[in-house]
Each structure stands twice: as C-alpha cells, then as structure tokens.
C-alpha positions in Angstrom: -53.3 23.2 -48.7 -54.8 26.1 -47.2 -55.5 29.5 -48.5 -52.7 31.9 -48.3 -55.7 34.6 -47.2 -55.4 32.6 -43.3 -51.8 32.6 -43.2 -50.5 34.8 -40.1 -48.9 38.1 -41.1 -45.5 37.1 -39.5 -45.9 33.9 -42.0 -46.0 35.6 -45.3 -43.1 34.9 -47.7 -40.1 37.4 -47.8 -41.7 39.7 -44.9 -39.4 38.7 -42.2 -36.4 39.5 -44.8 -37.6 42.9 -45.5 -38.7 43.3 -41.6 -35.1 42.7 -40.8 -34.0 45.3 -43.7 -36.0 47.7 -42.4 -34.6 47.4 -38.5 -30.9 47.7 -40.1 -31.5 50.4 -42.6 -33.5 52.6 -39.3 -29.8 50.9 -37.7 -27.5 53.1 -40.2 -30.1 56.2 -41.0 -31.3 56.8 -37.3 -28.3 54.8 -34.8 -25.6 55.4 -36.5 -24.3 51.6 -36.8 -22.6 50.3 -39.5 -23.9 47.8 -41.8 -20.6 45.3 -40.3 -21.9 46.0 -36.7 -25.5 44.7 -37.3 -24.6 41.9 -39.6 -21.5 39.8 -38.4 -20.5 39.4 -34.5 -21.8 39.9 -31.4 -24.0 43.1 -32.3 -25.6 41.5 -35.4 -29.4 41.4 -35.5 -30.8 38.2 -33.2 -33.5 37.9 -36.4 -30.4 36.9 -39.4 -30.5 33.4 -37.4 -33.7 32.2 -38.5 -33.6 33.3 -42.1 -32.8 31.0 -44.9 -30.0 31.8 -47.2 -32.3 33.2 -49.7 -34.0 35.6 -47.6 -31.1 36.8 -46.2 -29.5 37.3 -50.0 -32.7 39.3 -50.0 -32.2 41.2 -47.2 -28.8 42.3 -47.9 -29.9 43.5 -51.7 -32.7 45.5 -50.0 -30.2 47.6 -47.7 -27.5 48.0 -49.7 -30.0 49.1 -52.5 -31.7 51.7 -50.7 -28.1 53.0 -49.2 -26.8 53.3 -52.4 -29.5 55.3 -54.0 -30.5 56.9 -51.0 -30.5 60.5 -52.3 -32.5 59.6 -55.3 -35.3 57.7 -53.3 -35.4 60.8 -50.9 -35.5 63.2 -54.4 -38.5 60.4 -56.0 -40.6 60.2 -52.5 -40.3 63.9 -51.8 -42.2 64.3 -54.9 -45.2 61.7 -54.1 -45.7 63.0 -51.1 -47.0 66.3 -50.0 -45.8 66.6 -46.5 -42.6 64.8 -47.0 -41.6 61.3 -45.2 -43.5 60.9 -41.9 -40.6 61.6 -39.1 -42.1 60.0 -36.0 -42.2 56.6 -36.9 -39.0 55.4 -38.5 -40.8 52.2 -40.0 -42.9 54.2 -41.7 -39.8 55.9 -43.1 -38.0 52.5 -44.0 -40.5 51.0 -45.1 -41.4 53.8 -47.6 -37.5 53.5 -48.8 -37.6 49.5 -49.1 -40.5 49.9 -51.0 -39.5 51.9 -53.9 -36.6 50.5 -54.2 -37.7 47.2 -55.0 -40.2 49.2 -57.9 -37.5 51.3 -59.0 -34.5 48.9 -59.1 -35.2 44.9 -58.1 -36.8 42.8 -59.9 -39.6 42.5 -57.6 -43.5 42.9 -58.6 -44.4 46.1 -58.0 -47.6 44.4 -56.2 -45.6 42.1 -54.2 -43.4 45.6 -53.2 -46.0 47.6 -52.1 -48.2 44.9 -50.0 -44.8 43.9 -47.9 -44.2 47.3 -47.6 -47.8 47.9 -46.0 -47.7 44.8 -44.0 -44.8 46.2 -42.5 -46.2 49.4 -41.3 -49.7 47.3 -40.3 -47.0 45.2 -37.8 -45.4 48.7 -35.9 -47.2 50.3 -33.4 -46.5 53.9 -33.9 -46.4 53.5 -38.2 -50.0 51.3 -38.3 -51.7 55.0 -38.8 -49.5 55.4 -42.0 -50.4 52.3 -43.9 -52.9 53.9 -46.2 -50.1 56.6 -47.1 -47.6 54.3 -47.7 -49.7 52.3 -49.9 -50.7 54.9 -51.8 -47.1 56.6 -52.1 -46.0 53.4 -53.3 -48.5 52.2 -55.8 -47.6 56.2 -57.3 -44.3 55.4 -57.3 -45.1 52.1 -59.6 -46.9 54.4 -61.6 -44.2 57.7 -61.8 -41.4 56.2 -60.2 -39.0 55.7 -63.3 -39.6 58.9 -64.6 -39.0 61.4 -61.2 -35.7 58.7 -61.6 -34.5 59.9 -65.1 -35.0 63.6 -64.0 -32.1 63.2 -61.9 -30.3 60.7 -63.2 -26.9 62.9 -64.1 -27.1 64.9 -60.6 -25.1 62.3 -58.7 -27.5 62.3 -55.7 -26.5 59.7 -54.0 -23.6 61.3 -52.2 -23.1 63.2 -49.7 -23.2 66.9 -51.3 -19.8 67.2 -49.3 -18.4 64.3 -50.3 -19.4 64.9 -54.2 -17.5 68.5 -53.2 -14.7 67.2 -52.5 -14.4 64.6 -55.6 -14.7 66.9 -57.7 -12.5 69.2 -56.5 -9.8 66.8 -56.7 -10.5 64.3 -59.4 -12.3 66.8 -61.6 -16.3 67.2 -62.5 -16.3 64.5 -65.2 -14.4 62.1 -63.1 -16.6 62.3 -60.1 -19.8 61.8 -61.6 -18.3 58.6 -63.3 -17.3 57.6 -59.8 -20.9 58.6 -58.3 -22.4 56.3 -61.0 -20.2 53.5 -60.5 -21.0 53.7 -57.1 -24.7 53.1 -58.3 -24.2 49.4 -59.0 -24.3 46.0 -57.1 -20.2 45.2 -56.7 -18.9 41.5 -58.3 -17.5 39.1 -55.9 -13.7 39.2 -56.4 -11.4 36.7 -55.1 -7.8 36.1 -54.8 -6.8 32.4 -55.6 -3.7 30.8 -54.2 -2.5 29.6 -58.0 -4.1 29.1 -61.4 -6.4 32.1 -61.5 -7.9 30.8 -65.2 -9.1 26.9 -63.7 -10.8 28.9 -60.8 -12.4 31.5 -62.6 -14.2 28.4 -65.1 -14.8 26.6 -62.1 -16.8 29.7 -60.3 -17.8 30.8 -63.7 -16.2 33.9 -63.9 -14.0 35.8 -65.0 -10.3 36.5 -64.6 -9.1 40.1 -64.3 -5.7 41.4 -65.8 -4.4 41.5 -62.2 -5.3 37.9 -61.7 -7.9 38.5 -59.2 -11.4 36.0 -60.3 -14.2 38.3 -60.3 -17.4 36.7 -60.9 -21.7 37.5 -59.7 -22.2 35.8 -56.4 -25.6 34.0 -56.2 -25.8 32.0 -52.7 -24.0 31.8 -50.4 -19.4 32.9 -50.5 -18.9 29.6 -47.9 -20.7 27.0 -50.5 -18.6 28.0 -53.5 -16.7 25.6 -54.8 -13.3 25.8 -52.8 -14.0 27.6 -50.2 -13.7 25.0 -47.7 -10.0 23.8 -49.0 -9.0 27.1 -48.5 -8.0 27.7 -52.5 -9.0 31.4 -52.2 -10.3 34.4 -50.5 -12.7 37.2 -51.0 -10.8 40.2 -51.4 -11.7 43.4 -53.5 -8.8 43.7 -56.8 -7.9 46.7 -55.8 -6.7 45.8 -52.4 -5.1 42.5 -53.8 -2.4 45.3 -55.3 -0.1 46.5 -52.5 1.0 43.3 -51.0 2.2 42.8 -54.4 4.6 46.2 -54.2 7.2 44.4 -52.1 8.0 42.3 -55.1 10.3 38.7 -54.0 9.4 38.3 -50.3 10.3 34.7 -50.2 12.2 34.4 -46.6 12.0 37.9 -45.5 10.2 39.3 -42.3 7.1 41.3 -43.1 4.8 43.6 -40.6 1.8 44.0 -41.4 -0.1 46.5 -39.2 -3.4 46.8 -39.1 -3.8 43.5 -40.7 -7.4 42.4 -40.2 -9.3 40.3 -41.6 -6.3 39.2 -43.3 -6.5 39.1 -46.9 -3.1 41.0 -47.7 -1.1 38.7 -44.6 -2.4 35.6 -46.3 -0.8 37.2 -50.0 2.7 37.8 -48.1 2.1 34.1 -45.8 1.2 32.4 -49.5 4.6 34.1 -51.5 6.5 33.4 -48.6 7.4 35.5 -46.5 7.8 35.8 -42.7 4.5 38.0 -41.6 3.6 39.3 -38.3 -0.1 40.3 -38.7 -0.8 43.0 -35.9 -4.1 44.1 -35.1 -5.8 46.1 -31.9 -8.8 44.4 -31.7 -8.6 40.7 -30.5 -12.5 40.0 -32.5 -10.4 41.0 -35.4 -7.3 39.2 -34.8 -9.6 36.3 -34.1 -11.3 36.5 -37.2 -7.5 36.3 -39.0 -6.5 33.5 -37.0 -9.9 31.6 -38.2 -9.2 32.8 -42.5 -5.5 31.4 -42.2 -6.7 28.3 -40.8 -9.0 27.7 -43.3 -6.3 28.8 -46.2 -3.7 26.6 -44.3 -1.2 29.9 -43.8 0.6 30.4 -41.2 1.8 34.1 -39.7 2.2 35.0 -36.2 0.0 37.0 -34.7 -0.1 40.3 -32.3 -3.0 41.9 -30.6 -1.6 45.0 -30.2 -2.0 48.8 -31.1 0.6 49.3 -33.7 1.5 52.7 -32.6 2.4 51.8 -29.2 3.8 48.3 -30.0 7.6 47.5 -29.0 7.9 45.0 -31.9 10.8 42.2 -32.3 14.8 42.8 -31.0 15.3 42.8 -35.4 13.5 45.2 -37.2 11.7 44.0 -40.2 12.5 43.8 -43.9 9.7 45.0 -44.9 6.1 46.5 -43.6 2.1 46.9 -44.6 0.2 49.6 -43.5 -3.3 49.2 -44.7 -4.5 51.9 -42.3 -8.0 52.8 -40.5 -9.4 55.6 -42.7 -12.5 56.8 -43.5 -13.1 53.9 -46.1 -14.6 56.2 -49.0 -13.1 54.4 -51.3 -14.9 51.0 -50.2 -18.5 52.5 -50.8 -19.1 50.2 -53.5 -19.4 47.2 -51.2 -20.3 49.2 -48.0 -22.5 51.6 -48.8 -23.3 52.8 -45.4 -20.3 54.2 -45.2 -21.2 57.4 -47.4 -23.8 58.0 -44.3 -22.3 57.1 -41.3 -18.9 59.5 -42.2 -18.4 63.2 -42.3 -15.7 65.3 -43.5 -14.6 66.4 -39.8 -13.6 63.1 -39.6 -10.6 63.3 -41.8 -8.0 65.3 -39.7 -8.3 62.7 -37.2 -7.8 60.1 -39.1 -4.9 61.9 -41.0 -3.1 62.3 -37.6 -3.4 58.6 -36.9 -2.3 57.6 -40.2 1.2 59.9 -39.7 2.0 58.4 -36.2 1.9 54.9 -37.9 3.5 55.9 -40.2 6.4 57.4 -38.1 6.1 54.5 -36.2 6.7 52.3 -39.1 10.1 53.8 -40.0 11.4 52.9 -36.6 10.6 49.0 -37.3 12.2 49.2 -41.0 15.4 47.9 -41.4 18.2 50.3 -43.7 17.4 49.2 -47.0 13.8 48.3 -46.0 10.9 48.7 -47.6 7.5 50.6 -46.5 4.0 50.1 -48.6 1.3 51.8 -47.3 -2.1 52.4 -48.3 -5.2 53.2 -47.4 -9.2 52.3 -48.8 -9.5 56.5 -48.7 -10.3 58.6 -51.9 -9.8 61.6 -49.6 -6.1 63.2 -50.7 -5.1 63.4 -46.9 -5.3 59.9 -46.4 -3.3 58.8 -49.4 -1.3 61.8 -51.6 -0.6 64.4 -49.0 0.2 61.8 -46.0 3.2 60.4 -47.9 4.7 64.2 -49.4 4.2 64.6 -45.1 5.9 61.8 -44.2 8.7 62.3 -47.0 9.3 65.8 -45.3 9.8 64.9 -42.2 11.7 61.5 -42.6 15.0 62.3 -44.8 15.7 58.8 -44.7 12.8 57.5 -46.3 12.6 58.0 -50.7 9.8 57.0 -52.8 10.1 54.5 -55.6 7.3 55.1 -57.9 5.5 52.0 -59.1 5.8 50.6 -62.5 2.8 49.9 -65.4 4.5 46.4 -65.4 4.3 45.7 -61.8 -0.1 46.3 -62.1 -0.6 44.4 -64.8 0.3 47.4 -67.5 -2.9 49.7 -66.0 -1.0 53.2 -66.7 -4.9 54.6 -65.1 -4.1 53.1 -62.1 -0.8 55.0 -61.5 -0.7 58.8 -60.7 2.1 61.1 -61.6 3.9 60.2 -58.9 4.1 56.6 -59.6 1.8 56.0 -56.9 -1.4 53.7 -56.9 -4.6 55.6 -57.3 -7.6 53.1 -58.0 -11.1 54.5 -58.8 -14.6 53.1 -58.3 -14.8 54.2 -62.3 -11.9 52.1 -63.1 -11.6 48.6 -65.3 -15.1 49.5 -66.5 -17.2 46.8 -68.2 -20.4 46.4 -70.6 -21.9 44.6 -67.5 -21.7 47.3 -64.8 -22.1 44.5 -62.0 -18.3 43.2 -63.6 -16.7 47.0 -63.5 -15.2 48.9 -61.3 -12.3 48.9 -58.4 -12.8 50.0 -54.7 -10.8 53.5 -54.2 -7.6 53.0 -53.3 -4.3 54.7 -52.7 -0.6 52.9 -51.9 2.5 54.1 -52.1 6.3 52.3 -52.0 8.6 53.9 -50.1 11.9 52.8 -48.9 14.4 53.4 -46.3 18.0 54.3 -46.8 
C-alpha cells in the first residue's frame, strides 16, 4: 500500500467534500444563491456527482453548520486575527469558516480540521499566500476557540441584528433568544406516514410526535430508508403537516391548493380523499410534484399556472390551500441560508403578493367554503396582520379559530386568536437534534 505522504492533493480523504462546501458557502455569502439552487436541479454544483453518499452527508453538515453559527464564527475569528478575515480571496475566507467549525462544533479532529482547511487555500490561486494565516488562525482556534464561544453564547449572534429586532419586538426578549438558540441546532428528519405512525417510527427508529408526524436523526441517505421506495411516507417538517389538517373530513370534496410545490400538503388532502388540484408557477416544480405522487401512488390533477392570474374550473372549489411564497424565516432551521440571503425590505413585497392570492382565493371558494392559509413566515405581515387585512376588506369571509383538540391538545401552538403560531422553540426536547418546529402561521377562514 503506498504512503499516504505520495497521494495527490486532490486525492486526500474528505477534501473534495469540504472543496465543494467551500464553493457553496462563497455561493450563499458572496452570489447570493440559495443553498436549494446549488444543490438540487439544473444549477446544482457539477462536483455533488462524484461524491459518495458519505461525503456529501459531510458536505451538507459543513454548510449548514457554518450558516447557522455564522455570526459567532465571524465574532471567534475576529478575535484570532488581527486584520480581520482576508477579503480578496473568498477561499481564504471559507475556508477559515469551514475550519472552525468543524473545531468548534463537529466531531472532527482538530488536526484533521486545520490540514483540510490549509490544503484548501494551497489549491486556490489567489488564497495560496494565506495558507500560513489560516493555519495558524485555526490551530488558535483549537487552542481558544470554545472559550471566545461561551463569551457569547446568550447574544444570539447568529441572526441577522434586524431579524433578532424584529423577534423580539413581537414575540418578546425571552422568546426570541429561545428561538435564536433553537435555531442553533442540526433539525430531525420528520416525516408524514400514510397510516400507522407507531410501526414506522420502530421501523425508522424514531420517534412518534403527538401530531403523528415520525421524527427521527437521519444518518445516510432519505431515498434508502426503509419505505421510501413504496411510497409509505414523505419528508415533511411537523409543523407544516398541520394545516392540511384544518379542513377536517375532505373525503369527496374539491380542494385547491395554490402554490402547492413540492407537494407534501396535496399528497395529505390526495391520501384523506379529497379531490386536489395542485397549482404551481413553475413547471420544475410542478414536475418535482408529479414525480413525489408517483412515488406515493396519489393522484391530483395538476396546473402550471400563476395562481393569481389563473381562471380556475366552471365550479368553484370546496375548499382551498394557500401555502404562500414568503420570506421563509420560519424554515431557518432546515435552510439556514435563508437568514442571509433575505432582508427586511423584502416583506412588503411579499405581503402584497400574499393579499392578491388571497383575494384571489375568495373568488374560487364556494358559499360555505373553506379557506386555510398559511405561510412558513415568523414575520407578523405574512401571517397575523394579512388575515385582520383580508377580514377587512372581505365581509364575506369569518374566521373560525382552531381548536387545542384539532393539534393534538398543543394550547402553545394556538394564539389568541385561535390561529396556528408554531415556533422554532416549540415541542422542545432533552435531545435538541429531536426539538423544535419550523415557524409557522395558518389560519381557517370560511366564506359565507
């Protein structure tokens, strides 16, 4: 066997996962493309085809984990270095970041860490000059790492200052930072399973959740669980497994669901029985639907369509979905480029688009029909203060607050409105990797 000390660079174990880590974390910080962009589809990076399932586990750990604590790597590495992170060579940068992550929160030998991390400066052009500073920053944050960590540790850096603003602001100080540190830790794997929740979740060895979603720690790969391929279940967060729910018996009536991809709340409505028409604008999307109720043997029809221009059917509908596009704050746990890539200007746009679906829902409801609609937003315009809007200016429309029963008796769930408010802090749990809820709001409305 030969000695490792004549392997080629591009050969050694685990650099090409952290090489391709580095290239999507520059992707978010320094492009502005979201993590979905540069991992799935046509935009994804060409290098995810040649690694193997493990390195690409790896891969995924290292970006998310330097995303999520962001603000506290930039607090530790501003403090090991005296002229602050190099700014014209972005692998020097991300490399830095990968690094110290890997010290400060994977379970990855600090030697192993810092040798990668070198390596990958060594292979870039313009960050080669920067090797000797990144292995010494590193090899210092091995050393003081944990401790310029703990200095910090209630500040709840690793928001956005504007975003933290805003939480607290509306959810209180205390509530905020217990969201903020939620927010800190790898998510579970939660799935929604088309019958006998308590078999699947001993099967996947996990757990079942009140609200009968299995929530369980993924190690592999999602498509070689057990099930997967016979289409038992689907990934889908426990929080958003909720408002599909709100319509209550759908057996045989016609549901809209707007904005429906990927399709995890059409295949709820398509499993209970009703009559869905998924709509979505973007035929990747719609595609992608198509392809998860094939695989979950479903059936809905399908429209690629813009919701707020769509004619829809000569009948109007018994009931409709709006999950609708928001800034996603709510979803930072699993995505957390997303508390990077938003800012707060981009609210009112957003608000205005959630209002003309909405306004375009109430034209496709039947009398009598009812309207859920939610969004993955913890931001009050997206959720609260779009339905008192909409319930001004359509007399027609009433609100029928949600019950405790109807959520599996969570009275924290439910605001004082009677409408769904889920929180990152929420369904906590010794294991922090087994807490927690994406954000969410919903709220029932129906037409009279």
């Amino acid at each position: 066997m030969p000695s490792q000390r004549f392997v080629p660079p591009s050969e050694v174990p685990g650099l090409a996962a952290r090489r391709i880590a580095a290239d999507i974390v520059d992707g978010v910080l320094h492009k502005h493309r979201t993590l979905d962009d540069q991992l799935d589809g046509g935009g994804a990076h060409p290098g995810l085809k040649t690694l193997a399932d493990r390195d690409r586990a790896l891969m995924r750990r290292l970006v998310a984990t330097v995303l999520r604590r962001l603000g506290t790597l930039g607090h530790v590495l501003s403090r090991l270095l005296d002229k602050g992170i190099p700014s014209d060579a972005p692998r020097a940068q991300s490399a830095l970041l990968i690094g110290a992550a890997q010290i400060l929160w994977m379970d990855v030998p600090d030697h192993a860490a810092v040798d990668l991390s070198v390596r990958l400066v060594q292979s870039d052009r313009r960050a080669a000059r920067y090797a000797g500073l990144v292995n010494a920053v590193l090899r210092r944050c091995a050393r003081e790492g944990k401790a310029l960590v703990e200095e910090v540790a209630t500040q709840s850096l690793d928001l956005p200052p504007w975003l933290l603003a805003r939480w607290t602001a509306h959810y209180g100080e205390a509530t905020a930072r217990d969201m903020a540190l939620a927010l800190g830790h790898e998510p579970s794997l939660d799935l929604t399973v088309k019958s006998d929740p308590a078999q699947w979740a001993s099967r996947l060895h996990g757990e079942t959740l009140p609200t009968g979603t299995v929530r369980m720690l993924l190690h592999g790969s999602v498509t070689m669980l057990p099930g997967f391929a016979e289409g038992q279940w689907w990934v889908q967060d426990a929080a958003a497994a909720l408002p599909a729910r709100l319509f209550g018996d759908v057996k045989g009536k016609s549901i809209a669901d707007l904005c429906a991809a990927p399709g995890g709340k059409t295949a709820q409505l398509a499993l209970s029985g009703a009559h869905v028409t998924a709509i979505d604008r973007s035929p990747a999307r719609v595609a992608r639907l198509r392809e998860n109720l094939a695989r979950l043997s479903l059936q809905a029809e399908t429209v690629v369509a813009d919701a707020v221009e769509w004619a829809g059917p000569a009948e109007a509908f018994d009931g409709i979905l709006i999950d609708a596009p928001c800034t996603s704050t709510g979803t930072i746990r699993r995505h957390p480029d997303v508390a990077w890539l938003r800012q707060e200007s981009d609210i009112a746009a957003l608000a205005a688009l959630q209002q003309r679906l909405l306004k375009k829902s109430v034209s496709l409801l039947k009398p009598g029909g009812t309207l859920v609609y939610c969004t993955c937003s913890l931001e009050p315009e997206e959720g609260e203060q779009a339905v008192a809007a909409l319930l001004a200016a359509e007399p027609a429309l009433r609100r029928v607050p949600i019950k405790a029963s109807e959520v599996a008796g969570l009275d924290e769930i439910l605001n004082r409105d009677g409408d769904l408010r889920t929180l990152p802090c929420h369904l906590p749990n010794a294991d922090p990797k087994l807490g927690g809820l994406d954000g969410f709001f919903a709220a029932r409305l129906v037409k009279s």
